[in-house]
C-alpha positions in Angstrom: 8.3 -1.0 2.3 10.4 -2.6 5.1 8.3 -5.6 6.6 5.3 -5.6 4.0 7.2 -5.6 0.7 10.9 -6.4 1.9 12.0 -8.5 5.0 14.4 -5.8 5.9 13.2 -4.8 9.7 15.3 -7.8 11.5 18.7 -6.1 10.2 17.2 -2.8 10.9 16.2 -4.1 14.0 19.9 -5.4 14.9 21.5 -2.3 13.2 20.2 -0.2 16.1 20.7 -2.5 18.6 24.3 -2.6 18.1 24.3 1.3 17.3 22.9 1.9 20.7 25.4 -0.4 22.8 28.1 0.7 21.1 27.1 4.4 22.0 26.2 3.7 25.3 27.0 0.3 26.4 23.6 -0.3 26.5 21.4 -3.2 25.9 17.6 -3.0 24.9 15.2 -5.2 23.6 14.5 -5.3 19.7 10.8 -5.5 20.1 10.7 -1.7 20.9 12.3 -1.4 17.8 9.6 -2.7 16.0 6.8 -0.6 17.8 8.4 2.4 16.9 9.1 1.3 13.4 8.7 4.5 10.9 9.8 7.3 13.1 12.6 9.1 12.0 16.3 8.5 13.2 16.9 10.7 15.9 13.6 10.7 17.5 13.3 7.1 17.2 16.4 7.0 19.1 15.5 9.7 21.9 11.8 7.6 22.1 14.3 4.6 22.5 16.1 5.9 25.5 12.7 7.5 27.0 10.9 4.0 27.0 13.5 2.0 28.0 14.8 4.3 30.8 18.3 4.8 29.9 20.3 6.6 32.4 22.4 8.5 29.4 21.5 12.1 28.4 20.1 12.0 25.2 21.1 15.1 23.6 21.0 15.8 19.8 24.7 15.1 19.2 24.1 11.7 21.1 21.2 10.5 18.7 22.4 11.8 15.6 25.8 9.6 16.6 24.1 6.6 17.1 21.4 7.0 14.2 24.3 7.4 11.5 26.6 4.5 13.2 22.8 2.3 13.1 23.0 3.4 9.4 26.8 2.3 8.7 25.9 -0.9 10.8 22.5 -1.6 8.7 24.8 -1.2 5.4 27.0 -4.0 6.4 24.8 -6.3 7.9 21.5 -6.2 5.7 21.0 -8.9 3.6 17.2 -8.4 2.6 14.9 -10.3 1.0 11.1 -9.8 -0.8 8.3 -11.0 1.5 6.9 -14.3 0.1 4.1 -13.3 -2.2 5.8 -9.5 -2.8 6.4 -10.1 -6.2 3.6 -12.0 -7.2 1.0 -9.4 -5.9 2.6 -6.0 -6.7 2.4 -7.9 -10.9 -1.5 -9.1 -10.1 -2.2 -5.5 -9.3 -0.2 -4.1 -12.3 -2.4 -6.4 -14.5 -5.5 -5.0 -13.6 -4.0 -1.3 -13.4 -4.3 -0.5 -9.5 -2.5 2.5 -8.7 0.5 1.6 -6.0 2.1 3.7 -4.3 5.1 3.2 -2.1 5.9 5.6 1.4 9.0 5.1 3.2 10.8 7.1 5.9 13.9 6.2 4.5 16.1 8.2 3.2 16.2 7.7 -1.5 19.8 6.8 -1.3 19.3 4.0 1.2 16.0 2.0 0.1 17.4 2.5 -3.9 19.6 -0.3 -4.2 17.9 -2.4 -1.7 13.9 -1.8 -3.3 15.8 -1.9 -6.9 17.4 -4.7 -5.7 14.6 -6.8 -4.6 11.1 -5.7 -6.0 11.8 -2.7 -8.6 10.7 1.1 -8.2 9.2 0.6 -11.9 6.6 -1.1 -10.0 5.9 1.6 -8.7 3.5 4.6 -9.2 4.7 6.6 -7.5 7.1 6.6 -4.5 7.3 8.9 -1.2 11.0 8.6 0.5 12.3 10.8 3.6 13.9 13.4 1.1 9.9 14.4 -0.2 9.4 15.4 3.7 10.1 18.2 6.1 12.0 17.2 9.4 9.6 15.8 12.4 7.0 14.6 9.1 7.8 10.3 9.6 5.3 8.5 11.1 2.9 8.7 13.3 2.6 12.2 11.5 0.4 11.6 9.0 1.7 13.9 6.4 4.1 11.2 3.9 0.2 9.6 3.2 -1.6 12.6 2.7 1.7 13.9 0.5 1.8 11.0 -1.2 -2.3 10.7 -1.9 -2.2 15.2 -2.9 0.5 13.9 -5.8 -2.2 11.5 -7.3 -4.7 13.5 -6.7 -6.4 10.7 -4.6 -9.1 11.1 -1.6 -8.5 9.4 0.9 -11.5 7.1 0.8 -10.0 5.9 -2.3 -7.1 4.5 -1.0 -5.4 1.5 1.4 -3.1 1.7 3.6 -0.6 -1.8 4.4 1.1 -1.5 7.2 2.9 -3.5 9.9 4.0 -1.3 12.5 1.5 0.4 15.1 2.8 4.0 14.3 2.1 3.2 10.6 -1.4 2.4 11.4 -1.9 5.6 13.6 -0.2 7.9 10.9 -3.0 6.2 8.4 -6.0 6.4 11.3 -4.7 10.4 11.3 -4.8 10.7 7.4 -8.3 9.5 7.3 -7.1 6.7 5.5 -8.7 2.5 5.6 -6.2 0.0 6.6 -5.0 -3.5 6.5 -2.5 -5.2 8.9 -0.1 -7.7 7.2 2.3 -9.0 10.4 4.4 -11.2 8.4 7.5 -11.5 10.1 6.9 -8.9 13.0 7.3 -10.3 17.0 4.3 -7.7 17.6 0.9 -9.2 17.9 -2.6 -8.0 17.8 -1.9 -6.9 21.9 0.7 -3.8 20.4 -1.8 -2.3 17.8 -3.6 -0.3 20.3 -6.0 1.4 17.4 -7.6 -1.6 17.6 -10.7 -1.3 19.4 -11.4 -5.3 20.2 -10.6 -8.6 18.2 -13.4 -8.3 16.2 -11.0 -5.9 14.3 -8.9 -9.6 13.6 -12.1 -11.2 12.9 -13.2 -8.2 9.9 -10.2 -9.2 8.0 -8.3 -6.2 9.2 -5.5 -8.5 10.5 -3.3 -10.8 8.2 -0.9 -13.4 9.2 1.2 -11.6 6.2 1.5 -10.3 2.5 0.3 -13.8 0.8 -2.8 -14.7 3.2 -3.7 -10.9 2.1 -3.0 -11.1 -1.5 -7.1 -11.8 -2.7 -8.3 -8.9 -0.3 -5.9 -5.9 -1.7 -7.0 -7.7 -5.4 -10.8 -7.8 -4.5 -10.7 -3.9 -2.8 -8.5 -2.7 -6.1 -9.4 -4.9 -9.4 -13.0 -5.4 -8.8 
């Protein structure tokens, strides 16, 4: 959802940022934010502290403390959008009666009103949230795709994964899943996807700038 469907990774981004210096005093750079996009609150934050080599002792009370404060933080702060083109290609793929099907670490309650908000879970398929998965199951793990494709009764051959974040893209490599890249509004680059064996992975059309320059490849792989 977040970053492919919904420009909602910058507050998301900020939310923790301002979670974790409150906590700790703390300052880290956003763009680690973004790699580990998709893991689950607490062990995003604990991966935080472990990459960034922060000198406090993570325990569980510590990252469940500053994963709810990120979550009161996001709530004030988030003022998301659709990504450009969102709209427009969820209804071209409706028209010509694609299956979509949305997965999200986030927890029902907090992607309702902002999904409902900006794009519509009628739009929807079907749609995989935190609350359909068992603690430690966010990404990489591969197991919100493969729940997600076992409720449609899909192979995995017969599906595409859209992702922007590198552990999205290693949770779909897992699953067994094909993939496309949409970067849209992402600091990463092609350098922090490092499933990628070589830029002729770019050059194959497994890259997109973002959701719009993708648009006629999902419609091509799904309607034709």
């Amino acid at each position: 959802m977040d970053g492919v469907l919904i420009d909602a990774m910058p507050f998301h981004a900020e939310a923790m940022k301002l979670a974790i210096k409150e906590e700790t005093n703390y300052e880290i750079d956003k763009k680690i934010i973004y790699i580990l996009e998709g893991m689950p609150g607490s062990d995003l934050v604990r991966e935080i502290f472990k990459r960034e080599k922060i000198g406090e002792n993570i325990d569980d009370s510590l990252a469940k403390k500053i994963s709810k404060t990120k979550k009161e933080i996001f709530k004030e702060i988030q003022n998301s959008k659709p990504i450009q083109g969102a709209r427009e290609l969820l209804g071209d793929l409706r028209d010509c009666s694609c299956l979509k099907l949305l997965v999200t670490g986030s927890a029902k309650q907090e992607i309702q009103s902002i999904l409902n908000e900006n794009i519509g879970s009628d739009k929807f398929d079907l749609v995989i949230t935190g609350d359909d998965l068992e603690e430690g199951q966010g990404k990489p793990d591969p197991a919100p795709f493969q729940i997600a494709l076992q409720k449609m009764n899909l192979m995995p051959s017969e599906a595409i994964v859209v992702e922007n974040s590198p552990l999205g893209i290693e949770a779909a490599t897992k699953a067994g899943i094909p993939y496309i890249i949409t970067l849209n509004n992402t600091p990463l680059d092609i350098s922090d996807f490092g499933n990628l064996k070589s830029k002729k992975d770019e050059e194959n059309s497994i890259i997109f700038r973002d959701t719009i320059s993708a648009s006629n490849f999902l419609k091509e792989w799904c309607c034709k």
